[in-house]
C-alpha positions as CSV (number, residue, x, y, z in Angstrom):
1,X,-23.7,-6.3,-12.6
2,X,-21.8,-7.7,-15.5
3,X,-19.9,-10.1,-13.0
4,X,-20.5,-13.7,-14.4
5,X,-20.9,-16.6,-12.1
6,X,-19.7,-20.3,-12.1
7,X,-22.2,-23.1,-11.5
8,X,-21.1,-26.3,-10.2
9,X,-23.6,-28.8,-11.4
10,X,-24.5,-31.8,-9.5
11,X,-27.5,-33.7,-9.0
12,X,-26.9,-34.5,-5.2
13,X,-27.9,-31.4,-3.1
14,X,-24.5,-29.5,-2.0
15,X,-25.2,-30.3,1.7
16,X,-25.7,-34.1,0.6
17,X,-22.6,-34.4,-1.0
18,X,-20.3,-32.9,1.3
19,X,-21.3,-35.2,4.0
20,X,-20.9,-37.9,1.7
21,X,-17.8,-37.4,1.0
22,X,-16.1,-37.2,4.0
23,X,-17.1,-40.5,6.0
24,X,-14.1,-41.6,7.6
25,X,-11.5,-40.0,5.9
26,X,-8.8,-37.6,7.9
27,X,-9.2,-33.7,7.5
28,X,-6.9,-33.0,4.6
29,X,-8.5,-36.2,2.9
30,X,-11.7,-35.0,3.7
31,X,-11.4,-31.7,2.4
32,X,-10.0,-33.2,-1.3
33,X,-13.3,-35.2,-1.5
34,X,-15.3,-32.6,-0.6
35,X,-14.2,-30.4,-3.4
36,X,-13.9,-33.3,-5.9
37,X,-10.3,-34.0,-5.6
38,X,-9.4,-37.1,-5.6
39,X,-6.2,-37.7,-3.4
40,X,-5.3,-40.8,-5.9
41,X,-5.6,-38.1,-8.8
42,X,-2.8,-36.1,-7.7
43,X,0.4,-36.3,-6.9
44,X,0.3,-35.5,-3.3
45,X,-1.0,-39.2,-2.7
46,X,2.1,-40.1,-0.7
47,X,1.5,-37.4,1.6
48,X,-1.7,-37.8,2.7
49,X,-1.1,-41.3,3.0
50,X,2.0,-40.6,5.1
51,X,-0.2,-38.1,7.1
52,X,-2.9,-40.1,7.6
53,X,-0.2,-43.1,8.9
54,X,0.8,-40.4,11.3
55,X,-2.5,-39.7,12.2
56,X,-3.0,-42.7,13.7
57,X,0.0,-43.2,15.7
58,X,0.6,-39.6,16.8
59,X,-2.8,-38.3,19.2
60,X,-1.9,-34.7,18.5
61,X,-2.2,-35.3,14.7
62,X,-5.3,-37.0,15.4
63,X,-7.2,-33.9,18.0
64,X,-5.6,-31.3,15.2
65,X,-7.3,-33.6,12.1
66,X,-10.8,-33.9,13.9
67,X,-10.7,-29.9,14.0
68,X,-9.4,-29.5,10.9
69,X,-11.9,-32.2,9.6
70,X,-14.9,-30.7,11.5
71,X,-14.0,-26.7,10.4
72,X,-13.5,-27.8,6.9
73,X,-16.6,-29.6,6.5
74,X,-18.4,-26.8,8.0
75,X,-16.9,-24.5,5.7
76,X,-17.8,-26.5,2.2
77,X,-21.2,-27.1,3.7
78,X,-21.9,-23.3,3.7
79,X,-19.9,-22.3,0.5
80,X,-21.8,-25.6,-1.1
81,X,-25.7,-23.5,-0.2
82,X,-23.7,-20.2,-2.4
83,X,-23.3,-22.5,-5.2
84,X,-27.2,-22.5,-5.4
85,X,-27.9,-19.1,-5.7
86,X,-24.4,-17.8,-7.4
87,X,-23.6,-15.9,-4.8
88,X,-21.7,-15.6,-0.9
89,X,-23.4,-14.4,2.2
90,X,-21.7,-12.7,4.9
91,X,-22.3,-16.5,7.0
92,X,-20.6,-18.0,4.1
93,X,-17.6,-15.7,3.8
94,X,-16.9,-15.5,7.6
95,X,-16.8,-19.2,7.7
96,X,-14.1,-19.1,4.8
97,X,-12.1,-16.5,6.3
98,X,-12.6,-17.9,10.1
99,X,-11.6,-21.9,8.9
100,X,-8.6,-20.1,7.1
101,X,-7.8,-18.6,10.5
102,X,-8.4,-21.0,12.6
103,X,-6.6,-23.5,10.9
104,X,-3.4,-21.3,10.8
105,X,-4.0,-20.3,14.3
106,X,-3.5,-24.1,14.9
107,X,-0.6,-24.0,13.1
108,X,1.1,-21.4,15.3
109,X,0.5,-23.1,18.1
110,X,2.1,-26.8,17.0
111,X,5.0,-24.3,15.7
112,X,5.4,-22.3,18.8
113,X,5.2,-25.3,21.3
114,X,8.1,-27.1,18.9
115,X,10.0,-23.8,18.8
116,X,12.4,-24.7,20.5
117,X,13.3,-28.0,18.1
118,X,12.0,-25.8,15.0
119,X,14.5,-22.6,15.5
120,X,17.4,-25.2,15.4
121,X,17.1,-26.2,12.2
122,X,17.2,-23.6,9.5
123,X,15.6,-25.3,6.6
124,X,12.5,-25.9,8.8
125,X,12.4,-22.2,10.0
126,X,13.0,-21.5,6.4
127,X,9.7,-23.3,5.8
128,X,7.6,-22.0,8.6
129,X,8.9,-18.3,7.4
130,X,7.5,-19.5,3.9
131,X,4.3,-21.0,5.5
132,X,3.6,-17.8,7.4
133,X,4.0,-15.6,4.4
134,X,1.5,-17.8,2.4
135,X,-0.7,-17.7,4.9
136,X,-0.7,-14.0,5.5
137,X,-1.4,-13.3,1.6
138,X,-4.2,-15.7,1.7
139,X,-5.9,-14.0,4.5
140,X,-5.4,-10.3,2.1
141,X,-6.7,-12.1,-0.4
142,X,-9.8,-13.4,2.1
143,X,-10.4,-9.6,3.2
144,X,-10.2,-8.3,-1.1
145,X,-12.9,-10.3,-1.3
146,X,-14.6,-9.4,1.5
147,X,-14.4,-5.9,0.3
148,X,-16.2,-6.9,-3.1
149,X,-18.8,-8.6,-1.5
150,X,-19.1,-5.7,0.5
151,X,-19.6,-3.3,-2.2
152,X,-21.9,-6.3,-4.0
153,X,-24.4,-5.9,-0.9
154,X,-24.1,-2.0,-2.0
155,X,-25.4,-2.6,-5.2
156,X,-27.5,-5.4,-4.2
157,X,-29.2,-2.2,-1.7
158,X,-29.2,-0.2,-4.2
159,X,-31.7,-2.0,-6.3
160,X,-34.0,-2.5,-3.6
161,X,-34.0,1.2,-3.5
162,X,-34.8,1.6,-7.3
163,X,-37.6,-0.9,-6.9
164,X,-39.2,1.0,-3.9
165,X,-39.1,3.9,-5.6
166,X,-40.4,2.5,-8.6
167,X,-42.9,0.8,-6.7
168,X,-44.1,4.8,-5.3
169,X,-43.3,6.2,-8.8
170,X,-46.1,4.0,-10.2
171,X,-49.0,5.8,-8.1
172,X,-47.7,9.4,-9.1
173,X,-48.6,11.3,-12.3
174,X,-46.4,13.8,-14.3
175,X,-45.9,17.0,-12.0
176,X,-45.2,20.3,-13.6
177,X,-42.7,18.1,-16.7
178,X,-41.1,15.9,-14.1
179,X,-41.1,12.3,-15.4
180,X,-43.1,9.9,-13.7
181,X,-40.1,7.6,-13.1
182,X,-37.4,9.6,-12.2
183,X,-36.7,8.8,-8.9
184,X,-36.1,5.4,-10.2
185,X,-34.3,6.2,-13.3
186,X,-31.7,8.1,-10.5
187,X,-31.0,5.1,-8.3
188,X,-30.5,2.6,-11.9
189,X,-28.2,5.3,-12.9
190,X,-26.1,5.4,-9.5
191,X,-26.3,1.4,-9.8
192,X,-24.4,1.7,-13.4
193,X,-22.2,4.1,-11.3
194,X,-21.4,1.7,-9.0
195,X,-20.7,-1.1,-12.0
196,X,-18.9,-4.5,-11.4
197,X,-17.3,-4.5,-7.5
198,X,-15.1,-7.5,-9.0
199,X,-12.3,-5.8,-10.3
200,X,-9.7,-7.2,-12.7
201,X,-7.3,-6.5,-10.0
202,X,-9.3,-8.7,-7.6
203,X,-9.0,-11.7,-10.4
204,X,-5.5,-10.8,-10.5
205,X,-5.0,-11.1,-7.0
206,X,-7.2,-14.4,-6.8
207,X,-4.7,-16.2,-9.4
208,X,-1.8,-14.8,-7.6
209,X,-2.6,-16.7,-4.2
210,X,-4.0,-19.3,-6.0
211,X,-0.5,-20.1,-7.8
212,X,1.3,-19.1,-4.7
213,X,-0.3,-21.7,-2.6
214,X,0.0,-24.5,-5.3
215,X,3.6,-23.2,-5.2
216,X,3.6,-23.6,-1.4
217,X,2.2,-27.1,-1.8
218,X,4.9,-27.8,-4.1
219,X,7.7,-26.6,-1.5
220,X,6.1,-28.6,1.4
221,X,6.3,-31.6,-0.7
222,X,9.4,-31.5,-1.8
223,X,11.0,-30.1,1.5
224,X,8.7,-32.6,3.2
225,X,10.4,-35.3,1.7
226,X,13.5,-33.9,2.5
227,X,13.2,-33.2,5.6
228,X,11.8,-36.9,6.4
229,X,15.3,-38.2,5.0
230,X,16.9,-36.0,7.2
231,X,15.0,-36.1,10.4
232,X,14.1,-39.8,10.0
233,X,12.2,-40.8,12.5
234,X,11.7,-37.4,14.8
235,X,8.1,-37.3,15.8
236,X,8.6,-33.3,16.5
237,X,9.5,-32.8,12.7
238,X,6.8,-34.9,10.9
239,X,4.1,-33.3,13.3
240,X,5.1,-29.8,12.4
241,X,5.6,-31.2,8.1
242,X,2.5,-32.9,8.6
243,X,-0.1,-30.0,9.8
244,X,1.7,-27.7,7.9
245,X,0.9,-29.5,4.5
246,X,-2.8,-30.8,5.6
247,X,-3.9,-27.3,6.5
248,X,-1.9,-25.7,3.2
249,X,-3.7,-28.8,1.2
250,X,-7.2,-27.7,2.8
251,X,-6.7,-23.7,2.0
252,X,-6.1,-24.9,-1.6
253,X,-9.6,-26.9,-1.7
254,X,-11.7,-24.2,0.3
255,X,-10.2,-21.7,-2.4
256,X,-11.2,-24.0,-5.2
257,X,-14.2,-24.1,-4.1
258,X,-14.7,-20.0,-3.5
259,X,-13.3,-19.8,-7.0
260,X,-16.1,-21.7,-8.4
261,X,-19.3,-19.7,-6.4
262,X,-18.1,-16.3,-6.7
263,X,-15.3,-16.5,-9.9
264,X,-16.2,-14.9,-12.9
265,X,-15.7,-16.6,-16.2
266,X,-13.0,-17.5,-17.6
267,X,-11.4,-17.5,-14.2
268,X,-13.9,-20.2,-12.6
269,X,-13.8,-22.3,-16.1
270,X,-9.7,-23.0,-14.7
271,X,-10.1,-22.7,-11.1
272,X,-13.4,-24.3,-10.5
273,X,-12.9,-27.7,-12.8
274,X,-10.9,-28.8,-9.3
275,X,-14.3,-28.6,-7.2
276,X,-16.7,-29.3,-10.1
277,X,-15.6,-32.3,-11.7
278,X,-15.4,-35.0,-10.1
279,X,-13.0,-37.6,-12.2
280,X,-10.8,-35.5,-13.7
281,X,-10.4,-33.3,-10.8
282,X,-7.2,-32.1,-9.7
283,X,-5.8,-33.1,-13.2
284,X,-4.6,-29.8,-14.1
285,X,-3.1,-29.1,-11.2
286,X,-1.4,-32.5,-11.2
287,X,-0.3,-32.1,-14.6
288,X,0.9,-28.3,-13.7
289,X,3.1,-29.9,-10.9
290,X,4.2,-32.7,-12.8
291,X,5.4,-30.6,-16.0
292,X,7.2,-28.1,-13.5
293,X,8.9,-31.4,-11.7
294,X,9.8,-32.2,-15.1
295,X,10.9,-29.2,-15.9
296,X,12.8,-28.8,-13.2
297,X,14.6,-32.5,-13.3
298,X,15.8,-31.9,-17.2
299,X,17.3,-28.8,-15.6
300,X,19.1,-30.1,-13.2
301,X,20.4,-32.9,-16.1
302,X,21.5,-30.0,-18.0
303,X,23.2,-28.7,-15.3
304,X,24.8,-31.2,-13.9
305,X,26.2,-32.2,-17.3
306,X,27.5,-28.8,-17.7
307,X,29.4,-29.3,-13.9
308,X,30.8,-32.6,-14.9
309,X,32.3,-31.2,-18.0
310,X,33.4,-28.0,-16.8
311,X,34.9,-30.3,-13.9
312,X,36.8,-32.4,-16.6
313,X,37.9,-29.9,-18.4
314,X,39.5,-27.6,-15.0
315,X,41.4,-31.1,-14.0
316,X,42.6,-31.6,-17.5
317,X,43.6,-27.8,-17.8
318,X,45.3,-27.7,-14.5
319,X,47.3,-30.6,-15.9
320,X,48.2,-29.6,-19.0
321,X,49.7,-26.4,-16.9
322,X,51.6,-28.9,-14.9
323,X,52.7,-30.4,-18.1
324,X,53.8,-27.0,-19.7
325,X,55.7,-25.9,-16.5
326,X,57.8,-29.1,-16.7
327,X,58.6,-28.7,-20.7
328,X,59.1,-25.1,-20.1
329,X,62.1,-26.0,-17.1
330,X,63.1,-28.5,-19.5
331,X,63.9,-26.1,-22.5
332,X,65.5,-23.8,-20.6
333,X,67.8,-26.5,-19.3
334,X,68.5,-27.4,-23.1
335,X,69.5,-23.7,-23.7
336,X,71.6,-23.9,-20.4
337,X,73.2,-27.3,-21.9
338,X,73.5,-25.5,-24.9
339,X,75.1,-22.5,-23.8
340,X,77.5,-24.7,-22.1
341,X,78.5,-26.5,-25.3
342,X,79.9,-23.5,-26.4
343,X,82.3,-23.4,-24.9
344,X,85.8,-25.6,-24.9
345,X,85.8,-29.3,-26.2
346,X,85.4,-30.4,-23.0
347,X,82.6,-28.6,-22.5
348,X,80.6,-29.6,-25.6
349,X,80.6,-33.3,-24.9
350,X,79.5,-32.5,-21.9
351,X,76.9,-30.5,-22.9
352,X,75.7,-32.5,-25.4
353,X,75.4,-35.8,-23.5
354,X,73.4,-33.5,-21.3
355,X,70.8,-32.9,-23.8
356,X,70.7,-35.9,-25.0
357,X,69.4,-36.9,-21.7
358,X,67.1,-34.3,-21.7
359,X,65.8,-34.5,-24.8
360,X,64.3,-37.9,-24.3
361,X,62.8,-36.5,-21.4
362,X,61.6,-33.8,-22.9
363,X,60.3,-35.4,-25.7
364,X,57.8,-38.1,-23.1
365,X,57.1,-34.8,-21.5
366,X,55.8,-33.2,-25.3
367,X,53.7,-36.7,-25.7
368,X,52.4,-36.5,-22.1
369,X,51.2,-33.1,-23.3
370,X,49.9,-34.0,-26.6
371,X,48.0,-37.1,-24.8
372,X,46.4,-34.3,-22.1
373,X,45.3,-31.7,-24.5
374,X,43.5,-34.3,-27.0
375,X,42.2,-35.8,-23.9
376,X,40.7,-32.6,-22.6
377,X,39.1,-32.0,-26.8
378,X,37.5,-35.4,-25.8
379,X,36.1,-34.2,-23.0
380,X,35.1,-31.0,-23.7
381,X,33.1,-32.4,-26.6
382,X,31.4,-34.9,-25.0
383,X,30.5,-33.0,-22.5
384,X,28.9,-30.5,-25.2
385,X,27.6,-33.2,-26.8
386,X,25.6,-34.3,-23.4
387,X,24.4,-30.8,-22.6
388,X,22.9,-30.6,-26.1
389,X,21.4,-33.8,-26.5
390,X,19.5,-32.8,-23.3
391,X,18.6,-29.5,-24.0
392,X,17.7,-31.5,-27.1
393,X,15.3,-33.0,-25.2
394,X,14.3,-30.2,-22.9
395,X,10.8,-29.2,-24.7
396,X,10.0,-25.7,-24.6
């Protein structure tokens, strides 16, 4: 059908290994070995540590982890038997799509029985708006592909078709010019008809989610973390955090694993390596995160060295105005003092005593100025200087 498939090799039998894997581990562990990713080969070791620690002190986490556990090892098991014959039955892709559910289903529930803590705190409901959006393209991705398999069983049909007839075209002879195979000829040709029910789009729309939920992962780490600062010790907080990012962690490894029984190439040669290899697994998606974090760090330098100057340079402009308004009075008192001299003899000594007075003032009032502008060159070049040894530094 001109739709190539990705074979994970292994030389333990699919069912084998899953149940290998998991042993005692929690769900969101579990699922990371399943698919061959290491929780020590990524960088989301400190939160499955932290939720496994809060597995065992909080009995929600630890009724919600069994079920996430058991539905997730249910799930590999069945996509592990399409991995043998390149392919996903119906079983296998309602399992998917019904652990996806389920597990956000479960999510809704923790959410909506901590509404009332969750609603209070907008960066949370920020994250639970994000979490529900993810969740929701996942499960459009989940019915795209439901729809290709959908039109793969067509095809599939369709060459049973071609087969029977071939199999009734074989006992027939010519008839008044007809060709002998024709009936099959007609069904291979509406087969070519048919063609590839994998679309580019539907690749498209695979890598999409894909990134989107290694972007949500990214967010629940990082706002995670936050949040934990924040909240400290609130049990209500981590709970919600902590099912949040094991079921997001899970729909990342069940995808993973989709990717690499029904991807075509060269999709499945970047999407699969995280369920197929089982050493380097997860490295690309570690080092995808870590270059973003990177990224994103030697940003914020840059940008916080453009604040600080920009900060220097608005105090040291806002006193060289100061400075300018006071020579500015002072001159026009000189004029005044002036002005005065010219007048009697009287007058003139008083005036010029005057400006005598105020020309030593004015004159610490000129250095004061001098002092403030040379200061602010300083800092404005420094401050350049910063900003470009980092961006310097800031590889592309």
């Amino acid at each position: 059908m001109g739709c190539g498939f990705s074979r994970m090799s292994s030389s333990t039998p699919p069912e084998l290994a899953v149940d290998a894997a998991f042993g005692d581990a929690t769900g969101a562990g579990a699922a990371a070995s399943a698919a061959g990713v290491g929780p020590g080969s990524i960088q989301y070791t400190a939160e499955l540590s932290s939720y496994e620690a809060a597995c065992r002190l909080d009995p929600e986490l630890q009724t919600f982890d069994a079920t996430l556990q058991q539905r997730t090892s249910r799930a590999i098991s069945t996509l592990a038997l399409g991995v043998e014959v390149h392919a996903l039955s119906f079983d296998s892709l309602r399992e998917v799509i019904g652990c996806l559910l389920e597990m956000n289903q479960e999510v809704v529930k923790v959410i909506l029985d901590s509404k009332k803590d969750v609603w209070k705190n907008p960066e949370l409901f920020e994250l639970v708006e994000d979490y529900f959006e993810n969740s929701l393209q996942t499960i459009d991705f989940c019915i795209a592909l439901e729809n290709c398999l959908k039109k793969a069983r067509d095809s599939q049909l369709i060459i049973h078709i071609a087969l029977q007839r071939f199999a009734a075209d074989e006992q027939e002879v010519d008839v008044d010019g007809r060709k002998k195979y024709a009936r099959t000829l007609d069904e291979l040709r509406h087969f070519k008809v048919v063609g590839d029910p994998f679309t580019q789009e539907f690749f498209q729309l695979f890598q999409t989610v894909h990134r989107q939920q290694l972007s949500m992962l990214e967010k629940l780490q990082l706002r995670k973390r936050k949040l934990d600062k924040k909240l400290k010790r609130l049990k209500t907080w981590r709970k919600v955090s902590s099912i949040m990012f094991a079921a997001a962690f899970t729909a990342v490894i069940i995808c993973s694993v989709v990717a690499a029984v029904v991807a075509a190439p060269p999709v499945a040669a970047a999407l699969a390596a995280a369920a197929s290899i089982p050493i380097p697994a997860g490295k690309w998606i570690d080092s995808l995160l870590k270059g973003y974090q990177d990224a994103l760090e030697r940003q914020k330098g840059i940008l916080n060295s453009m604040h600080v100057g920009t900060y220097l340079t608005v105090k040291d402009l806002d006193i060289i105005q100061v400075l300018v308004d006071k020579l500015e009075i002072q001159i026009h008192s000189l004029l005044d003092a002036s002005d005065f001299s010219l007048g009697d003899e009287d007058a003139v000594r008083f005036g010029i005593e005057e400006i005598r007075k105020k020309l030593e003032e004015f004159t610490k009032s000129v250095d004061s100025l001098d002092e403030q502008v040379d200061q602010c060159n300083r800092d404005i070049r420094k401050a350049r200087t910063v900003v470009l040894q980092k961006i310097i530094r800031h590889p592309n």
